[in-house]
C-alpha positions as CSV (number, residue, x, y, z in Angstrom):
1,X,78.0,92.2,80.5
2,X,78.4,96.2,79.3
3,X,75.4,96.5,81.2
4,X,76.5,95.8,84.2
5,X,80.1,97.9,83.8
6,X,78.1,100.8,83.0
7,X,76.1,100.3,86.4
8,X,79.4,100.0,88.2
9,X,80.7,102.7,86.5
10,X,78.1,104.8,87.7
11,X,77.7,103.8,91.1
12,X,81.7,104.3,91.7
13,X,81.3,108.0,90.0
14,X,78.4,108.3,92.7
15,X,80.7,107.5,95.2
16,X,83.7,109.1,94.0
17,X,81.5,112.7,93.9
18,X,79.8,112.3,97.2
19,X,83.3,111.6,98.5
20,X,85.3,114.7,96.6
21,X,82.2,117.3,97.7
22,X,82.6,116.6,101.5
23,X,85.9,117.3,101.3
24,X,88.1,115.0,100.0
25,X,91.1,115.3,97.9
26,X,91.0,113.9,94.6
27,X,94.2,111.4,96.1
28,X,92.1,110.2,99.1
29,X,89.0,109.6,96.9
30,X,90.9,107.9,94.4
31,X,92.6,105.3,97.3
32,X,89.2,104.9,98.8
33,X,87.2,103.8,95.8
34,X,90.5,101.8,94.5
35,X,91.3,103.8,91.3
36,X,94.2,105.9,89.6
37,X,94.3,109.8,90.6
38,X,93.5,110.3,86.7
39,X,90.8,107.9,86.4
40,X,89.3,109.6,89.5
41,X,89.4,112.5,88.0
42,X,87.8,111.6,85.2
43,X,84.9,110.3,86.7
44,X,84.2,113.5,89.0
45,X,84.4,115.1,85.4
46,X,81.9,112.8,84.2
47,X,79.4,113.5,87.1
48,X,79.7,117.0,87.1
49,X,82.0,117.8,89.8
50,X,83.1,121.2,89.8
51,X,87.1,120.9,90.5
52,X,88.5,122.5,93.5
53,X,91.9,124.9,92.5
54,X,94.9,123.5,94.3
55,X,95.3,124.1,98.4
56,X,91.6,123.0,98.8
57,X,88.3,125.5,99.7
58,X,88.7,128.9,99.0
């Protein structure tokens, strides 16, 4: 069974990533893969996503 959490886990971080680096808010990312703003964040943290400053692309 932690297998297969881990393997979700990744595959929403994945998503969550691909999502945030074409643009996305952290907010709209979070609603579309069905998880908390802070747990979003978290796992854009855990994939190596480089956080945008407030107000979006400089």
């Amino acid at each position: 069974m932690t297998g297969r959490r881990i393997t979700d886990r990744i595959r929403v971080r994945e998503q969550a990533a691909r999502l945030y680096l074409e643009g996305c808010t952290i907010t709209s990312t979070a609603r579309q893969i069905g998880y908390s703003y802070g747990t979003t964040r978290t796992l854009l943290l855990e994939a190596g996503v480089r956080i945008r400053n407030r107000g979006g692309r400089p």
